[in-house]
C-alpha positions, 0 to 999 in steps of 0.5 A: 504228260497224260499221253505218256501216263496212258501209254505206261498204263497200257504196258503195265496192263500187258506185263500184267497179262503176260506174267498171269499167263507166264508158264509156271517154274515146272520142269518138262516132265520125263514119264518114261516112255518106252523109246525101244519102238521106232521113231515115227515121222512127224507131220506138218502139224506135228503129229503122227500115227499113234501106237500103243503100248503095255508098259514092261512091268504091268499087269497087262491091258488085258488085265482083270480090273476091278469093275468098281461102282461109279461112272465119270465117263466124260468131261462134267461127269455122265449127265454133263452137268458136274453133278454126282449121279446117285450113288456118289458118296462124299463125307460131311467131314475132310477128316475121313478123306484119304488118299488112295494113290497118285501118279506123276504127270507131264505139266498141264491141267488134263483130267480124267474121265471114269468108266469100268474100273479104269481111269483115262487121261491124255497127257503130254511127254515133253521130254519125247516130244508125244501126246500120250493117251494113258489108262490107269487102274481106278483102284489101285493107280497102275498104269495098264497102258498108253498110246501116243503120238508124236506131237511138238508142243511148246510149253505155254501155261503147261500143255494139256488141257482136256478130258477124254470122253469113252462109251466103255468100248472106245476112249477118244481125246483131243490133243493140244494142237487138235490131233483127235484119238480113238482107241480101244479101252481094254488094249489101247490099241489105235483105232483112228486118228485124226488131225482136225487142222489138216482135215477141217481147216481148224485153229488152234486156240491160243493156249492150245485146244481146250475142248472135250469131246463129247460121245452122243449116238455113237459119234464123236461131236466137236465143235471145230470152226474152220470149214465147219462149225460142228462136226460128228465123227462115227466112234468106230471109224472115224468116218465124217457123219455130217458137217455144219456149213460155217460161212460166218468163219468162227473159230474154235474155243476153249468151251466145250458142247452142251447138249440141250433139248429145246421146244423138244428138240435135241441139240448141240449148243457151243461157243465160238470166237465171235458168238454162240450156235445151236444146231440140230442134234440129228443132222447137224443143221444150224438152228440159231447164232448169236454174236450177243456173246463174246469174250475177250483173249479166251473163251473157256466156260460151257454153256450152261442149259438151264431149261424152258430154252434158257441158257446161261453164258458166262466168262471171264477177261471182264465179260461176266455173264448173261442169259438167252432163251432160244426158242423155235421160229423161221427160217432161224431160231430166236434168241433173246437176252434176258439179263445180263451180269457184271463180272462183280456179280458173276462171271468164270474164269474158267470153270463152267458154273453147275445148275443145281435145284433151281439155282445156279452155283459157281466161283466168281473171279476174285475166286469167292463161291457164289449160288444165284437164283435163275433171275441172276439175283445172288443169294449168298457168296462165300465173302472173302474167308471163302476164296477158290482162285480158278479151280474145279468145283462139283456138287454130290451127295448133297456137298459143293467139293472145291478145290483151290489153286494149291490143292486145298480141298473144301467141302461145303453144305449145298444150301441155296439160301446160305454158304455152309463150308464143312472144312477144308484140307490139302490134298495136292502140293499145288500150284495150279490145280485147274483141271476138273475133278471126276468121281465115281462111288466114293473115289475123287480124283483131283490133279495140280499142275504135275501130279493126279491124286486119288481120294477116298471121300466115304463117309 
């Protein structure tokens, strides 16, 4: 008999699992693209050439776009840190937040980035079967241009899932099975493609890729397992700049770089499927690893640098959270744990937690917001009337912004001794609005499962 209840429980606990990660009821979205253009060849992997296109109606890519005030230029905003550079504008009331625009978009969690005026989102067309690059006006939600590519991709908890990174002259993304894209923001015109698992030996993470490539130096840095551990692409061309040796064979996952400076040092911090690595951010020489972090079925936070060679891991799947130093030795760095946090005190599901003024911020699993001290001592949570499932959150103009899974966006005080919520109001019908959101000015742009929306977050 307890053989026969153990095992039931076992099945219980993977329908559980499966039904959480169970696509949602979305059907596949047709965004129109233009199927006068010749059928491409698809590749092995799925994925082939790319090819631009301005769309019959628009104002044309090399139309004049209004240069409004405020960069979003890659995933966690231009300091990589989730936090709003000055002149972010966020009301203290939900009451004036208004809704400029919004567009449709294929099912998936993929968010924008912002620079110049234009915003740009990789998306994914189910119906044509083809990652599409698309390039929006900030001010108004026109559509300017799109490029894509072929690339069969079956639905598993949507398609897309990462943020685009640009410099103002290039945009680069990476795709659900890995297919890296450059192109020029002003046309969309390709510049060069590449696909990391015909090149790099790469697996796709289970759930598809969900890194964000970061632009540093005029290269393109990702950490792709495989052959390598890290590698960084020239912006311009495409061409391999250098890679880091991976003899250990860790696989990509779903985080995404850190840059960190450490005992004066730039470098490259990432997590992969068995540990976590640092290298050197000029040749990308391995400086140190550990497989004191792990998590299990998907690892999705970033590493978040908190100074001093302090970094702060977090995870979700019952891993919670922990804290390392890195600091300089030979021939490898060390690495030491500091503490290390139950998943009740803290851990993400998803979201990478923000580093603010000394504290920490982020939302636990169970969704409750939490602000802990650098000693992992919790100061205040938002207890159970304050509850944000997996969904983005960023800090700005002196407000936490969350949002939930159904599109209900929240403002709260930043306040690291007490939860100080401003109001609430939906935004999005919902479900799932997971992918992070991205301000520039006072312009939010939030998204759920199939629709982007614009928001007007002046006082």
């Amino acid at each position: 008999m307890p053989t026969l209840v153990g095992i039931l429980g076992v099945v219980a606990l993977c329908f559980w699992v499966r039904s959480y990660f169970a696509p949602i009821d979305v059907a596949p979205r047709d965004l129109g693209l233009n199927t006068s253009h010749p059928a491409r060849s698809v590749s092995a992997q799925g994925s082939s050439a790319a090819a631009s296109i301005v769309l019959p109606g628009s104002t044309g890519s090399r139309a004049a776009v209004a240069n409004l005030p405020g960069d979003w230029s890659c995933f966690r905003g231009p300091g990589r840190d989730n936090v709003g550079p000055v002149g972010s504008v966020v009301s203290g009331s939900v009451d004036r937040i208004q809704t400029v625009w919004q567009v449709g978009l294929g099912e998936g969690y993929a968010a924008p980035c912002i620079k110049d005026g234009r915003v740009f989102l990789l998306d994914h067309d189910s119906s044509t079967e083809q990652d599409v690059l698309r390039c929006f006006g900030l001010a108004d939600g026109k559509e300017l241009w799109r490029t894509g590519y072929s690339a069969v991709v079956k639905r598993n908890h949507g398609v897309s899932r990462t943020i685009p990174a640009t410099d103002g002259k290039s945009v680069v993304s990476l795709g659900p099975k890995c297919v890296v894209l450059c192109a020029d923001v002003v046309t969309g015109k390709p510049k060069w493609q590449m696909d990391l698992v015909e090149k790099f030996g790469v697996t796709v993470p289970e759930w598809y890729a969900g890194q964000c490539p970061l632009i540093d130096g005029g290269n393109v840095i990702l950490a792709t397992g495989g052959n390598s551990l890290f590698v960084a692409l020239n912006l311009e061309t495409g061409k391999v700049v250098w890679q880091t040796p991976n003899p250990k064979g860790w696989l990509m996952t779903h985080s995404s770089i850190a840059p960190a400076t450490i005992d004066g040092e730039k470098t490259y911090v990432c997590c992969f499927s068995a540990g976590v690595a640092g290298i050197s951010a000029k040749d990308g020489k391995l400086l140190w690893d550990t497989d004191k972090w792990t998590v299990n079925t998907a690892t999705v936070p970033t590493p978040l640098p908190i100074g001093d060679g302090r970094i702060f891991l977090s995870g979700g799947y019952n891993a919670g959270s922990m804290m390392i130093r890195v600091a300089k030795a030979t021939p490898l760095w060390s690495v030491k744990e500091e503490f290390r946090l139950g998943p009740e005190v803290f851990g993400s599901d998803q979201q990478t937690p923000i580093l603010f003024e000394g504290h920490i911020y982020g939302v636990r699993p169970g969704g409750e917001l939490v602000c802990l001290d650098l000693n992992g001592k919790p100061t205040w949570t938002s207890g159970t009337a304050g509850r944000f499932g997996t969904a983005p959150y960023l800090i700005a103009d002196g407000k936490i912004v969350l949002l939930n899974d159904q599109g209900v966006l929240t403002l709260a005080k930043v306040d690291d001794q007490a939860y100080k919520p401003l109001g609430s109001k939906p935004v999005l019908k919902g479900p799932e609005a997971w992918g992070p959101m991205a301000l520039a000015g006072d312009l939010l742009l939030a998204r759920d499962a199939t629709t982007l929306v614009c928001l007007r977050m002046g006082k």
